[in-house]
BANUFI-768978 format. One record per residue (C-alpha): y, z, x; residue in one letter. Coordinates in Angstrom, 3 decimals. Each point is the difference from the previous one (the first is absolute). Example, Ala and Ser with C-alpha at 12.3 -4.5 7.8 and 13.67 -1.06 7.14 Angstrom:
2
{atom {-4.500 7.800 12.300} a}
{atom {3.440 -0.660 1.370} s}
% end
This chain:
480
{atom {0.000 0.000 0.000} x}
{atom {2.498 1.228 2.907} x}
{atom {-0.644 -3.632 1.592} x}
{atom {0.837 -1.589 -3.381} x}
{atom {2.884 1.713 -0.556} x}
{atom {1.297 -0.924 3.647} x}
{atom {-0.946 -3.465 -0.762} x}
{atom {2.136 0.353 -2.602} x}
{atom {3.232 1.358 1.693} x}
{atom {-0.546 -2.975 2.617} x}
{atom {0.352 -2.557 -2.747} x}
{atom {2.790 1.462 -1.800} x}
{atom {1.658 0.669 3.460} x}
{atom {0.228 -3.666 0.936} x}
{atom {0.246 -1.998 -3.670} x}
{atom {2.871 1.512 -0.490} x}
{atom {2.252 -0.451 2.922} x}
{atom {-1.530 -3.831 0.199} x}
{atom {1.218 -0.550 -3.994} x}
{atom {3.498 1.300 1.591} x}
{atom {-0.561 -2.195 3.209} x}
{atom {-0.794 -3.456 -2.670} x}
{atom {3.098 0.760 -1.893} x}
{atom {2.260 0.194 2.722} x}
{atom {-1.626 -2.937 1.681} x}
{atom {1.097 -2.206 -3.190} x}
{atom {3.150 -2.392 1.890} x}
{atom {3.271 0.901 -1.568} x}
{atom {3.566 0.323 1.487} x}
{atom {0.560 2.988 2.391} x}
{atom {1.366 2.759 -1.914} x}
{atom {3.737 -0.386 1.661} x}
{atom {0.402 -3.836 -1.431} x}
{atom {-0.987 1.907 -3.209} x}
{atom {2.905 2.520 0.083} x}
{atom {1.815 -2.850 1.301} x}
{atom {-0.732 -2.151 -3.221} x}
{atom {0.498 3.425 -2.439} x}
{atom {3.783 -0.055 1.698} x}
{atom {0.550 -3.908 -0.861} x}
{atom {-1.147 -0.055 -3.091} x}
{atom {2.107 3.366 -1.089} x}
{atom {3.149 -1.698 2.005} x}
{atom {-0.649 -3.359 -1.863} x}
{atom {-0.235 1.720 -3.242} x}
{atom {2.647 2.173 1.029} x}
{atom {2.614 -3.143 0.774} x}
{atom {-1.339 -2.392 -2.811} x}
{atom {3.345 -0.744 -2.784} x}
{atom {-2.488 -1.441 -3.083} x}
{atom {1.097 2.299 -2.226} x}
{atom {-2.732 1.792 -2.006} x}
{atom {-3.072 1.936 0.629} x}
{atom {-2.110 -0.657 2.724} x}
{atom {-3.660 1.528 0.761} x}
{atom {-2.249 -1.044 2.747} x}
{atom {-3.462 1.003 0.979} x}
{atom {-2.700 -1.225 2.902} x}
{atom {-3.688 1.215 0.853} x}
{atom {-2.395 -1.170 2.129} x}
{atom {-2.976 -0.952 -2.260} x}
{atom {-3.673 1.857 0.257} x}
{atom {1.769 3.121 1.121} x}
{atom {2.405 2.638 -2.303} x}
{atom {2.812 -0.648 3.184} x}
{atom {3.421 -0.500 -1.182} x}
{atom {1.973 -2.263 2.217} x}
{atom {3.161 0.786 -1.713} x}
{atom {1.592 0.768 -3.428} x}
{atom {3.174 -0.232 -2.333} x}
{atom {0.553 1.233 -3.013} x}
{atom {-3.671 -0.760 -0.754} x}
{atom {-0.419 1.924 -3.436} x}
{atom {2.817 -1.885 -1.879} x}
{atom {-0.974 -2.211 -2.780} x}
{atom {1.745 -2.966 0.871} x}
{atom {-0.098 -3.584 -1.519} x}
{atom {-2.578 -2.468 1.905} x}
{atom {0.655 -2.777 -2.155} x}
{atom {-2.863 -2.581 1.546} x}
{atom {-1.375 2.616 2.217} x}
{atom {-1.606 1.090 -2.813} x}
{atom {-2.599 -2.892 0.233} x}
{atom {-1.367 1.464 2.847} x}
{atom {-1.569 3.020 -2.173} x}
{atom {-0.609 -1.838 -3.429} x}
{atom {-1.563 -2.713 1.728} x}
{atom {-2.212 1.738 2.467} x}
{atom {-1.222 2.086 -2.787} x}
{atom {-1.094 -3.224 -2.022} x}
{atom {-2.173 -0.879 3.221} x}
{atom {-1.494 3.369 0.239} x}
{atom {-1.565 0.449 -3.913} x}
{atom {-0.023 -4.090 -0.297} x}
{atom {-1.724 -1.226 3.446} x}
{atom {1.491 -2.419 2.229} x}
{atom {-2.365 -2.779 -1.302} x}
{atom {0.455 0.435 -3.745} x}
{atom {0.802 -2.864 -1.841} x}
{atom {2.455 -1.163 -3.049} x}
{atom {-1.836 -2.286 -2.355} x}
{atom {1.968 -2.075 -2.668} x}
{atom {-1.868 -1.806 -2.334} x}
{atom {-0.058 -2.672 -3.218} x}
{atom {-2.485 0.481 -2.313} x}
{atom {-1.180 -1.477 -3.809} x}
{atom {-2.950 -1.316 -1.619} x}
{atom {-0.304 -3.650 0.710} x}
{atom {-1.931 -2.710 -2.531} x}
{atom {0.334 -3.483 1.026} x}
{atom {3.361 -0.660 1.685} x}
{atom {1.933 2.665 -2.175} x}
{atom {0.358 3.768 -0.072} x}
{atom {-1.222 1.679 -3.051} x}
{atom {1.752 2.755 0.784} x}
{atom {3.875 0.694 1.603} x}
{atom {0.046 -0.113 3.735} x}
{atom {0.192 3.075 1.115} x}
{atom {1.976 0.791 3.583} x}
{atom {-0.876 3.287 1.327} x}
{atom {0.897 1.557 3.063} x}
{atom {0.073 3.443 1.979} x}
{atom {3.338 -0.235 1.638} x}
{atom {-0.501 -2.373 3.383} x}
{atom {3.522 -0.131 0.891} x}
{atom {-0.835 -3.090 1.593} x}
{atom {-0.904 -2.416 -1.923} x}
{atom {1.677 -3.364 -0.184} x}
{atom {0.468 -3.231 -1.602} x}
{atom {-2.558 -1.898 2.473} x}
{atom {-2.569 2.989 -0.945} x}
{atom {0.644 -0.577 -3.893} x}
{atom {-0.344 -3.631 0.738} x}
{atom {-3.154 0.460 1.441} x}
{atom {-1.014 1.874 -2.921} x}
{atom {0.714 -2.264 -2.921} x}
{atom {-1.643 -3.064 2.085} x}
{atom {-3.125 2.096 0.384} x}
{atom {0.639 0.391 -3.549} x}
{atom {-0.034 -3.339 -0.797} x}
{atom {-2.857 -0.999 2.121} x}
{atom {-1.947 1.908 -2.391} x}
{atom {0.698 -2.311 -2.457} x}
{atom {2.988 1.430 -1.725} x}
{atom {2.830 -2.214 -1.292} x}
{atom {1.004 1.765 -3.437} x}
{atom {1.201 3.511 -0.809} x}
{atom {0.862 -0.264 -3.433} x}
{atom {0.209 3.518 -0.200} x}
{atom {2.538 1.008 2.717} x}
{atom {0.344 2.294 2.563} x}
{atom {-0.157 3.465 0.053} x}
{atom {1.428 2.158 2.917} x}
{atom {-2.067 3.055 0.827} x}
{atom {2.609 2.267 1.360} x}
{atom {-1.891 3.420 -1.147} x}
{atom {-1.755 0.860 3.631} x}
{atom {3.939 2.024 0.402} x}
{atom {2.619 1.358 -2.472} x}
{atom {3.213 -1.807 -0.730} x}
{atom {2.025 3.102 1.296} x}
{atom {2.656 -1.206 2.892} x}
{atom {-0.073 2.369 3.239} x}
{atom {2.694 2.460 0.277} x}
{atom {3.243 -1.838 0.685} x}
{atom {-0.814 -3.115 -1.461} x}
{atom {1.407 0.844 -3.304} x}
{atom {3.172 -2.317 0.000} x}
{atom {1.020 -3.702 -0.896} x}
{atom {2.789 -0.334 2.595} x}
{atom {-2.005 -1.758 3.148} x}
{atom {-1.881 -3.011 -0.080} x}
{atom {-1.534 -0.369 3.445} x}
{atom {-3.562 -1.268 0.645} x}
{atom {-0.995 3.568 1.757} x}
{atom {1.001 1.526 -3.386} x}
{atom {-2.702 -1.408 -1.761} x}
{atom {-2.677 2.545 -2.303} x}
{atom {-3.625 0.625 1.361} x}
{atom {-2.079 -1.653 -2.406} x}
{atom {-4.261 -0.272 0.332} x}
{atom {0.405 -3.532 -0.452} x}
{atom {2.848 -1.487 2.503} x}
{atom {0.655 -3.318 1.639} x}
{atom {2.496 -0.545 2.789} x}
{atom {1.270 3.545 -0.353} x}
{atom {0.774 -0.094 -3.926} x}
{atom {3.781 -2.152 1.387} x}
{atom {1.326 -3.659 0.049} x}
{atom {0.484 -1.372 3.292} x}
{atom {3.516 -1.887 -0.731} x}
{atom {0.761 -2.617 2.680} x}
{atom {3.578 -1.599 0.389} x}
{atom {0.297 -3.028 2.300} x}
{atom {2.767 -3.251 0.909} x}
{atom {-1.187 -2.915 -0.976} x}
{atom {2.118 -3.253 0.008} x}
{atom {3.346 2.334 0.032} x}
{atom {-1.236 1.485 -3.137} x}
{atom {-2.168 3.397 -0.163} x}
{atom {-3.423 -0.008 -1.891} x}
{atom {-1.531 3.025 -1.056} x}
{atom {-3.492 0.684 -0.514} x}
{atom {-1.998 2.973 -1.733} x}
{atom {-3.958 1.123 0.887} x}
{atom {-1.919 0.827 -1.458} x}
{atom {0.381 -2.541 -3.441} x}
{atom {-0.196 1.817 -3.128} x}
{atom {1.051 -0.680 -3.695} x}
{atom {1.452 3.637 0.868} x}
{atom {2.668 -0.374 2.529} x}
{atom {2.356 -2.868 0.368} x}
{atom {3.218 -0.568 2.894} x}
{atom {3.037 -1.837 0.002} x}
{atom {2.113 -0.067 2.845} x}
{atom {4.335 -0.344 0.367} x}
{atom {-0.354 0.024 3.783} x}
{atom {2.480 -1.731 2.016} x}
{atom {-0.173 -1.113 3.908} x}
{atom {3.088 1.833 1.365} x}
{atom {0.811 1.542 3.557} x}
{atom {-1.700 3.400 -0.243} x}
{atom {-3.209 0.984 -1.835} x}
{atom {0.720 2.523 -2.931} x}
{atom {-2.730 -0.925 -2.336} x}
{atom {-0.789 2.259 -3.008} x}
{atom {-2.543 0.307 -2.284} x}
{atom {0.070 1.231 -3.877} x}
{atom {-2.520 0.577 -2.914} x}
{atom {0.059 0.293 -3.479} x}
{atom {-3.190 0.067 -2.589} x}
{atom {0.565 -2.872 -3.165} x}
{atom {-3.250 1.187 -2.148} x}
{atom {-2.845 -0.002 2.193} x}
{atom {1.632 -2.245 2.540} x}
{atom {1.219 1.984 3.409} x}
{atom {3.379 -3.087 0.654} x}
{atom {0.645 0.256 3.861} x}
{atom {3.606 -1.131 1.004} x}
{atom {1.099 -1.054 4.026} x}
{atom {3.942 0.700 0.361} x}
{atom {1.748 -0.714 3.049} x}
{atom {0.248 -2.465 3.485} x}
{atom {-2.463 -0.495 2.194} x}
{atom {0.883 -2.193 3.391} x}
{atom {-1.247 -2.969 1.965} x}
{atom {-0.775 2.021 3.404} x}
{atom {-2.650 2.202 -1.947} x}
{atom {-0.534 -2.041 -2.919} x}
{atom {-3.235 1.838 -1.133} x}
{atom {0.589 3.521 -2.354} x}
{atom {-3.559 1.351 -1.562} x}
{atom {0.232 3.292 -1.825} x}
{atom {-2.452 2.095 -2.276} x}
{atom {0.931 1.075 -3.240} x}
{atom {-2.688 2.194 -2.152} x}
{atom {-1.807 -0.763 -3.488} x}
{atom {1.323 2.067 -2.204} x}
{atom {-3.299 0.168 -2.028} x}
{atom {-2.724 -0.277 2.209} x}
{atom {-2.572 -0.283 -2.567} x}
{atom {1.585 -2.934 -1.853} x}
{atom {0.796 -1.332 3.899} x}
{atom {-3.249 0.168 0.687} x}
{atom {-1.158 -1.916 -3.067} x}
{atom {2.588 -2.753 0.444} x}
{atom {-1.132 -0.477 3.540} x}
{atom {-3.793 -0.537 -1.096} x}
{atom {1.139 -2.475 -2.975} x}
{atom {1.786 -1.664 2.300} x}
{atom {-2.789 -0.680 2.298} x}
{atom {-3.145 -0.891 -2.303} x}
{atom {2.810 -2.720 -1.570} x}
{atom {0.469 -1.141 3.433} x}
{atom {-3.862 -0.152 0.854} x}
{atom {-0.491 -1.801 -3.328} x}
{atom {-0.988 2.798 -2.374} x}
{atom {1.191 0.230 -3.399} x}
{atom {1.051 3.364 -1.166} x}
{atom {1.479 1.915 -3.041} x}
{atom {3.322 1.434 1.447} x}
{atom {0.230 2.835 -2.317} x}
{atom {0.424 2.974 2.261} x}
{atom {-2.384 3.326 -0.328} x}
{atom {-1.059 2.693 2.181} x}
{atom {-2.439 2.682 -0.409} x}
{atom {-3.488 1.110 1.100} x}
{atom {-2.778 -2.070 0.751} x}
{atom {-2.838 0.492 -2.831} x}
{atom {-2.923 1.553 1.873} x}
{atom {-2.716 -2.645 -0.552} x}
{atom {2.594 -2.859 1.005} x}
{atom {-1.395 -1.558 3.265} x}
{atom {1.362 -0.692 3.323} x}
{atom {0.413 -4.107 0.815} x}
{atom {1.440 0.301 3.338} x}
{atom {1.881 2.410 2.403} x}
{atom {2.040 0.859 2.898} x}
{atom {-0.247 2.367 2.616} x}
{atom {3.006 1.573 2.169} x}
{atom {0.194 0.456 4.088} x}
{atom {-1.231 3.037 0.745} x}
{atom {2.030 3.215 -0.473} x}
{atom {0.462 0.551 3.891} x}
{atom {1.812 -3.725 -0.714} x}
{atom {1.972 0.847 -2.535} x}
{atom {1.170 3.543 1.037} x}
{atom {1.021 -1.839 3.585} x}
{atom {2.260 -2.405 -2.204} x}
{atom {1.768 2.909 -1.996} x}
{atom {1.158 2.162 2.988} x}
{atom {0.959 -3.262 2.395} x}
{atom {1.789 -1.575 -2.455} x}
{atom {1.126 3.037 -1.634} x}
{atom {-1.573 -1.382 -3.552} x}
{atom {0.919 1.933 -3.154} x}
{atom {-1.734 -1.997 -2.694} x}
{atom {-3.233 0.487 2.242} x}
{atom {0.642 3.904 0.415} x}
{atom {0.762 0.452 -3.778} x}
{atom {-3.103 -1.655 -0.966} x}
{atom {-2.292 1.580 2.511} x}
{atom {0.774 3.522 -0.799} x}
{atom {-0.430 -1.100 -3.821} x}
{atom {-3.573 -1.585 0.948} x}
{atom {-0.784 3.495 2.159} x}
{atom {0.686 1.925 -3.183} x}
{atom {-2.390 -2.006 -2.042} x}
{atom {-2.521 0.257 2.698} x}
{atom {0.055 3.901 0.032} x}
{atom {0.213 1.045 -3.791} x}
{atom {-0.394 -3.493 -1.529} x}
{atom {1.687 -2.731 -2.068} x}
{atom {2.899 0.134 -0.492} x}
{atom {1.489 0.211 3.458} x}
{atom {3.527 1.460 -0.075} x}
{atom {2.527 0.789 2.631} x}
{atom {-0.643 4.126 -0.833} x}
{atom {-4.014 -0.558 0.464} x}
{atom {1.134 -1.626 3.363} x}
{atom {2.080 2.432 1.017} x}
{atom {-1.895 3.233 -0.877} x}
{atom {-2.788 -0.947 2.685} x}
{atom {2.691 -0.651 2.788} x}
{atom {1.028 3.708 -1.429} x}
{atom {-3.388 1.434 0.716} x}
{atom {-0.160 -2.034 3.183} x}
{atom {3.032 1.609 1.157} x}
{atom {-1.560 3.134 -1.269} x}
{atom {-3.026 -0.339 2.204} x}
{atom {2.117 -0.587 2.838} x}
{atom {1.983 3.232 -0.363} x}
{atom {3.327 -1.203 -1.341} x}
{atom {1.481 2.317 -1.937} x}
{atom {1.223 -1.279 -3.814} x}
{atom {3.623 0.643 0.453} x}
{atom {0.282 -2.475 2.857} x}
{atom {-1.149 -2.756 -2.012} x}
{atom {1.349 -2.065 -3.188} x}
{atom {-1.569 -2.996 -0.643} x}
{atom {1.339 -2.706 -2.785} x}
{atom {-1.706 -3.293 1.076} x}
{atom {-2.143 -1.290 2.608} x}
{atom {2.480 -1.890 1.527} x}
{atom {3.277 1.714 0.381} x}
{atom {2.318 -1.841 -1.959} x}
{atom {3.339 1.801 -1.131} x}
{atom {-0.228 3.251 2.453} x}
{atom {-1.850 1.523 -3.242} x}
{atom {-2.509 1.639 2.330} x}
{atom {0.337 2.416 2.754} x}
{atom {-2.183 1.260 2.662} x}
{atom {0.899 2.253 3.222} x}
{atom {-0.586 -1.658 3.470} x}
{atom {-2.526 2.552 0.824} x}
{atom {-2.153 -0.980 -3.477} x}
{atom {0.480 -3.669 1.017} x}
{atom {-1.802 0.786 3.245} x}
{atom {-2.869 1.924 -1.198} x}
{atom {-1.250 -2.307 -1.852} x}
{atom {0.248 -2.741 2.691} x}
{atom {-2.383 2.539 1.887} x}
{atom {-2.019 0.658 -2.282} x}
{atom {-1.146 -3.855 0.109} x}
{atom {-1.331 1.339 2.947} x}
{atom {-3.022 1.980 -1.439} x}
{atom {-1.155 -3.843 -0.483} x}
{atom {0.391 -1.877 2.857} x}
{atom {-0.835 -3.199 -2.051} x}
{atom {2.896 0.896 -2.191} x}
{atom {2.817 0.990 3.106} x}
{atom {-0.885 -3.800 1.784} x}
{atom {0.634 -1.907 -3.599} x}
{atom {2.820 2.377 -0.517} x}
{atom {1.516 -0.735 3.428} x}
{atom {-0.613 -3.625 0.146} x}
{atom {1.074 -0.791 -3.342} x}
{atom {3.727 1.076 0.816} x}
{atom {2.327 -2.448 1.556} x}
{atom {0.804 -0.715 3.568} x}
{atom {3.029 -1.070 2.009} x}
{atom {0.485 -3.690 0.706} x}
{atom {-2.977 -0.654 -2.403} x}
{atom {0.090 -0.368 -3.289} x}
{atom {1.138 2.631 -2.902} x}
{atom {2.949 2.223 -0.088} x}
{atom {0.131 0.547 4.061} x}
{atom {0.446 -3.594 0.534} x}
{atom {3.424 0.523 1.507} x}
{atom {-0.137 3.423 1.043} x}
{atom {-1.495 1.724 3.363} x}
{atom {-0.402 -3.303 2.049} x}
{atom {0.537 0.053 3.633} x}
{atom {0.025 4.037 -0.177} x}
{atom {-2.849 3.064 1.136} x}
{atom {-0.689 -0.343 -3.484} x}
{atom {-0.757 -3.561 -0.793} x}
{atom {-4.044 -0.004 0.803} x}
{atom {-0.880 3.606 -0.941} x}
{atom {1.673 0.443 -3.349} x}
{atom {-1.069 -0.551 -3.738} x}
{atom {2.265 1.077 -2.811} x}
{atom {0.906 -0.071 -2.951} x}
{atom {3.696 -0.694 -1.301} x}
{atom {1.801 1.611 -2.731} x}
{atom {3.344 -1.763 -1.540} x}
{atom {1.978 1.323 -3.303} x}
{atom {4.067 -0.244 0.074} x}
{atom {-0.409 3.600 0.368} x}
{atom {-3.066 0.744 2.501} x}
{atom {-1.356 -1.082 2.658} x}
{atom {-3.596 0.422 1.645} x}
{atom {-1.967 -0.548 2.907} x}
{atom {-3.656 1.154 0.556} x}
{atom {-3.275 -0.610 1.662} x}
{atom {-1.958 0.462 3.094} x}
{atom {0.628 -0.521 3.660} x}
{atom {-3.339 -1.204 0.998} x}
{atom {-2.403 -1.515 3.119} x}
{atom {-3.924 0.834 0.466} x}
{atom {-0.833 3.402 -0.947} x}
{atom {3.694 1.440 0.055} x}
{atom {2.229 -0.051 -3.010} x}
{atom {3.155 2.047 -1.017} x}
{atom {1.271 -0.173 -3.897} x}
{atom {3.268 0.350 -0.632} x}
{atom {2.658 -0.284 -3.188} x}
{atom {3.593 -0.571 0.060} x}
{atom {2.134 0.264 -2.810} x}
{atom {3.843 0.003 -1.217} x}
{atom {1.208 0.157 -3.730} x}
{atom {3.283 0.114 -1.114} x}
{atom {1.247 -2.275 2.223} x}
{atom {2.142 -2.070 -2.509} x}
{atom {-1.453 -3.404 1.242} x}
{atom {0.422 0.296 3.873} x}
{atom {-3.109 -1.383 0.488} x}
{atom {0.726 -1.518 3.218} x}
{atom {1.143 3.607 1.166} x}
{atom {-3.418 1.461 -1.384} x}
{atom {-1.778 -2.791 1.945} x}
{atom {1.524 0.468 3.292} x}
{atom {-0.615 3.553 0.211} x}
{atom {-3.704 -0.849 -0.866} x}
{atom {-0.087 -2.678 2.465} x}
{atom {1.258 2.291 2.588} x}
{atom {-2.350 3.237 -1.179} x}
{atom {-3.097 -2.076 -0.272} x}
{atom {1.051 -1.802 3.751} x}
{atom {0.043 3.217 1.702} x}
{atom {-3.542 1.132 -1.533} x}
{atom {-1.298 -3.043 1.250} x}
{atom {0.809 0.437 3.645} x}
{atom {-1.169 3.653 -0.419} x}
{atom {-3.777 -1.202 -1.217} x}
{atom {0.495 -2.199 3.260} x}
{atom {0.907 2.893 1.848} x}
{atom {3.155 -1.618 0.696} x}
{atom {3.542 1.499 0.053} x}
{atom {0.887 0.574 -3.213} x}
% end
């Protein structure tokens, strides 16, 4: 027993210095260019004129080390920072190879329906006019050239509630548009304005019975172009006001359906018309009947795909309508923004964020309705990494300097410009910046953000520039 016992002491006498010994042998910055970067940051923070609130927070990943923080318990507005958490969530309960499926289905005898064809869909944000194309002529291909019965749109897989913040009329921009289950090209109109023999020519796509646009643009010296909408009946009218000029002679905005159910059905009229299908163009919407079968379908990129095209190019119609499909995933149809959000609640939850650093109004940010403190924000980029699978798609699915996404412009030719992934954050009122700081097995997470800042955003940007320059010569244990 004595010699077990001694055994014993030996083993506990050298694990534990050599668990001490393998984390200080993990490479990071002395511990002076660490007090050194503590001092910049404070002085930067110190000497920055945005006006507003700012709070800032870094940690190196794997290990509960603080690297240095600001005001980190605030609840602060991240407008598209916010992405980061409702989208990484979405990946954890969803899986990074999930799939949307849209699909048309009826009973067919002979070359007609029998029944209405029905369009049904659980929210693939990504659908677009070549993938409803593809549809109907897979459609037809069965055989199918009448639909004397119409088309019904199946728009019960979420509610019809809006998100927080989207309650208004006022703004018609294409990122504005509703998360619907059934979507194509992001529920907007891509409106195109171009000089053609000295005149301009305007063009609207998707066609739809639904939408129409006139244009009273003008070739002048300076491009102040200007787009309005009204709703005659069922009919969304899109009017172009302004000049466009001859040295950039090309203007193509978005502007949103304003009924993305009827959009959706004028869209799919459209196209079985064009393919040579005759249809009843009464519109309906509704469930599917349960015994009514599938004809054909389409399946989405993966999730890993699709979360990677929110956060690069800062997407809100893909956020809104993930965090809707996440809450019919967990509890079941219908998916709603609140279902959504209460699992990123309990995901915060699990990853010890306390409740009143948290309030969450959409899954994309929109309108500085939600709020979350820079230390919150950060926790829940670590806890990613209790799945490592989850951290990597995390990580590579936000944007890069000089590639393309939101960083495009920013962090090229600087410490920063190969080692950084983050996400941006832009309201007239806030600004964000956070992400990792990441090569091989070291990464540091860090969040940056400024509200109240009364539309400085190139102030809020250069002292994030700067903040997130110096961190990246202290992970290269460079002078900060």
């Amino acid at each position: 027993m004595r010699k077990v016992m001694d055994r014993l002491r030996i083993v506990k006498t050298w694990i534990f210095p050599a668990a001490i010994l393998l984390l200080l042998s993990v490479p990071r910055p002395a511990r002076a260019q660490e007090a050194e970067l503590k001092k910049k940051w404070d002085r930067l923070i110190k000497n920055d004129r945005t006006a507003g609130r700012k709070a800032a927070y870094a940690r190196w990943s794997g290990v509960n080390k603080r690297i240095y923080g600001h005001n980190l318990d605030q609840p602060m507005v991240p407008a598209s920072c916010l992405k980061i958490l409702s989208t990484g969530v979405v990946l954890r309960h969803m899986g990074a190879s999930y799939k949307f499926t849209s699909s048309l289905l009826g009973e067919i005898k002979g070359d007609a329906l029998t029944t209405p064809l029905y369009w049904r869909g659980n929210g693939d944000p990504s659908m677009t006019l070549d993938n409803l194309t593809a549809l109907v002529r897979k459609l037809k291909a069965r055989g199918v050239r009448k639909i004397p019965k119409g088309v019904v749109i199946d728009d019960t897989y979420f509610d019809r509630q809006k998100p927080a913040g989207f309650q208004f009329s006022r703004g018609n921009e294409g990122f504005l548009a509703l998360p619907t289950p059934t979507t194509v090209e992001g529920n907007a109109i891509t409106v195109t304005l171009e000089i053609k023999d000295a005149e301009v020519a305007i063009t609207c796509l998707p066609a739809s019975p639904y939408h129409t646009c006139s244009s009273e643009v003008t070739v002048g010296t300076k491009e102040d172009v200007r787009f309005t909408t009204d709703t005659r009946g069922d009919v969304l009218q899109i009017k172009a006001k302004g000049t466009i000029t001859a040295a950039d002679p090309k203007v193509v905005n978005r502007v949103r359906s304003f009924d993305s159910s009827r959009y959706a059905h004028g869209i799919l009229l459209q196209v079985l018309k064009e393919n040579g299908i005759t249809v009843d163009e009464t519109f309906a919407r509704g469930a599917t009947p349960a015994k009514v079968p599938v004809i054909v379908s389409h399946s989405s990129d993966t999730l890993a795909a699709l979360v990677r095209a929110t956060n690069r190019h800062s997407n809100n119609f893909y956020a809104e309508n993930l965090l809707k499909a996440l809450g019919a995933q967990i509890t079941g149809q219908p998916g709603t923004t609140q279902k959504g959000l209460d699992a990123v609640y309990a995901f915060l939850t699990r990853a010890g964020v306390k409740r009143n650093q948290v309030v969450l109004a959409n899954g994309s940010g929109l309108f500085g309705n939600s709020k979350i403190s820079a230390r919150a924000l950060a926790s829940a980029m670590e806890q990613y990494a209790t799945l490592p699978w989850l951290q990597a798609l995390m990580i590579d699915s936000l944007p890069r300097p000089g590639r393309d996404g939101t960083l495009y412009k920013r962090f090229t030719g600087t410490a920063a410009e190969d080692v950084v992934y983050a996400k941006t954050g832009t309201l007239g009122d806030a600004s964000c910046l956070a992400g990792y700081i990441s090569k091989g097995n070291r990464t540091i997470l860090f969040a940056i953000m400024q509200d109240g800042i009364g539309g400085d955003l190139k102030g809020a940007r250069t002292l994030q520039d700067e903040l997130v320059v110096s961190l990246a010569k202290f992970f290269k244990g460079q002078k900060p």
